[in-house]
C-alpha positions, 0 to 999 in steps of 0.5 A: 537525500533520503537514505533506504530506510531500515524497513525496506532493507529487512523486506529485501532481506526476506525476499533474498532469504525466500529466494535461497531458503525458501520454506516448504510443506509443513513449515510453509503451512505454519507460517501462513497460519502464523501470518494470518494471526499476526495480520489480525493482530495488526489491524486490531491493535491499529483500530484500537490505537485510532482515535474516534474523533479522528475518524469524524474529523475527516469527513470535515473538509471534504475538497480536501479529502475528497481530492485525496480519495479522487486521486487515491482511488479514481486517478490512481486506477484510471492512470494505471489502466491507461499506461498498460493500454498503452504499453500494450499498444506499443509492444502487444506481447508485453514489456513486462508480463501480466502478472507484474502488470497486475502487481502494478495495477494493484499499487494503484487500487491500494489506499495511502499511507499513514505515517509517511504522508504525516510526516512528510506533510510536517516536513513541507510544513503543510496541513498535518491535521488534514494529512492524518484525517485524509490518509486515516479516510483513505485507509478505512476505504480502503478497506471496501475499495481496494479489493472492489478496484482491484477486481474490476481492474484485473478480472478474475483472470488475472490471479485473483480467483475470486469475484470482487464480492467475495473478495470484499468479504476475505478483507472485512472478515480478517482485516475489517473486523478485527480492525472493529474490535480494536475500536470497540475496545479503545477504551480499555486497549488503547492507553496500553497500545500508545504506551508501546508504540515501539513494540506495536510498531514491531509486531506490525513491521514484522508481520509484513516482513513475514508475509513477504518471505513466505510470499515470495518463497512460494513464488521462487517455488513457482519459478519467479526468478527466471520471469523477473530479470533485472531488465523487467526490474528496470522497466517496472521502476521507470512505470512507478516513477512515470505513474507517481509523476503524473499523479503528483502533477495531477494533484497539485493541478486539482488543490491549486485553488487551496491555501498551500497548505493544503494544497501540499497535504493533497499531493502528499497523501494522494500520491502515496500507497500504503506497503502496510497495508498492501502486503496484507491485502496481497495475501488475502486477496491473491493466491499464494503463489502470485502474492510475490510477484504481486507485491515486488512493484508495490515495494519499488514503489514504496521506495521511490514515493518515499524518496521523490517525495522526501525531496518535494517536502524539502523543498516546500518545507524551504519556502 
C-alpha cells in the first residue's frame, strides 16, 4: 500500500502554514512575483529537458494516444459536467458549493501527469514507451485545451474573470513560451538540466509549493475556512473517487480491443491529472482569491489517483 508521498505532505504543510501565517500586503505582492519567475523557470527547464523526438513519437499510435487525449480531454469534462447536473438535480442548493464544484470541474480540464503515469505504467508492466509519449502529448495540449475547457465549463461567472480566449493567451505567454525557449535552447541547456535532475525537480516541487501557500493565504483571507468543512471535505473525495472509477472503467472499456499492454498505458495515462501542472494553470487562469479553493480538490485528487492506481498497477504488474 502506497504511503502519502513527501510531495503531498510539504503541500499540506503549506495550506496549514497559509491557514495560521497567512502573508499579507507587501510581502503577499513579492511572492506572487516570485511565483511567477519560478512558474516560468519550471516550464523552461521542462521544454529543455524534453526530447524533440519525443514529441514526433507521439503522434505514432494514434488509437493510443488519441484514447488518452478522448479520456483526458473529452470523457473527463463530459463525466464532470454530467456528476454536478446531477448533484444539482438531487440537492438544488448544492452539496458542496459552486467554487468547490468549479475546483472539481477544473481537475477535469487538466491534462495528465508525467512521471506518474510513467511509472506506474512500468509497475504494471505496460507499454512505458507509449505512456511517456501520451502523458507528453497530454501536457503540450494542454497547454491550449485546458484553459479552452476550462472556460466553457465554467463560464465566466464562475471566478475565472476572463473569455477562454484570453485566458489561452495568459497560459502561452507564461507557461507556453518559456516552455518554447527551453526547447529551442535543448542543445546547450539540456545536458545540464538531465545532469541535475535532483535539483530541477526541486526548484519545480517548490515553486508549486509556494503557490499553494500563497493561494490559499489569500483565500483564508477571503474566509475559506468557514466554507469548507470537513463534511464538504468528505463529499469532495467521495466525487473524485466516484469521477476517477468511472474514468478507469471507461477506459479499459475503450483499449479492450488493445494488446494489454497498452490497454494499461491507456488507463493509466488517461485517468490521471497533473498537481504539476494544474496549480500553475490555477494561478494564471483564476483570480487570486479563488486559486485556493480551486486547487484543494485538485490535491485530493492527486492522492487518491495515486493511491487507487498504485493498487491497479500492482495488480497488473502480478499477472
Amino acid at each position: 500500500m502506497k504511503r502519502l508521498d513527501p510531495f503531498l505532505m510539504a503541500l499540506i504543510g503549506a495550506v496549514l502554514l497559509a491557514s495560521f501565517f497567512p502573508c499579507h500586503g507587501a510581502l503577499s505582492n513579492v511572492l506572487s512575483h516570485l511565483v511567477t519567475i519560478l512558474i516560468a523557470l519550471m516550464f523552461f527547464f521542462q521544454g529543455a529537458k524534453l526530447e524533440r523526438k519525443a514529441i514526433v513519437e507521439s503522434v505514432r499510435d494514434w488509437r493510443l494516444q488519441g484514447g488518452v487525449l478522448l479520456c483526458t480531454f473529452v470523457i473527463f469534462p463530459l463525466l464532470g459536467l454530467f456528476l454536478h447536473f446531477l448533484f444539482k438535480s438531487i440537492s438544488p442548493d448544492g452539496l458542496i458549493g459552486d467554487g468547490l464544484w468549479s475546483g472539481i470541474l477544473f481537475v477535469c480540464c487538466l491534462p495528465s501527469t508525467v512521471q506518474s503515469s510513467i511509472a506506474l505504467t512500468s509497475i504494471a508492466r505496460g507499454n512505458v514507451s507509449a505512456s511517456i509519449c501520451a502523458a507528453t502529448m497530454s501536457n503540450i495540449a494542454g497547454i491550449v485545451l485546458t484553459p479552452l475547457l476550462a472556460g466553457l465549463l465554467l463560464g465566466g461567472a464562475h471566478h475565472s474573470g476572463s473569455s477562454p480566449l484570453q485566458a489561452i493567451l495568459d497560459v502561452s505567454k507564461e507557461l507556453l513560451l518559456p516552455f518554447a525557449l527551453g526547447q529551442i535552447v535543448q542543445t546547450w541547456v539540456g545536458p545540464i538540466v538531465k545532469k541535475h535532475k535532483f535539483l530541477i525537480s526541486l526548484t519545480d516541487r517548490g515553486s508549486i509549493i509556494l503557490v499553494v501557500y500563497t493561494a490559499f493565504s489569500a483565500a483564508v483571507t477571503e474566509g475559506i475556512w468557514h466554507r469548507v468543512s470537513l463534511l464538504r471535505l468528505l463529499e469532495i473525495t467521495a466525487i473524485n473517487f466516484i469521477i476517477l472509477t468511472f474514468i478507469l472503467t471507461i477506459s479499459r472499456s475503450i483499449g479492450r480491443k488493445m494488446p494489454i499492454e497498452n490497454n494499461i498505458s491507456l488507463q493509466l495515462c488517461g485517468s490521471k491529472k497533473s498537481l504539476a501542472s494544474g496549480v500553475p494553470m490555477a494561478s494564471v487562469i483564476f483570480p487570486a482569491s479563488t486559486v485556493g479553493i480551486i486547487v484543494l480538490p485538485l490535491m485530493i485528487y492527486h492522492q487518491i489517483q495515486l493511491f487507487t492506481c498504485t493498487l491497479l498497477a500492482r495488480k497488473y504488474g502480478n499477472r
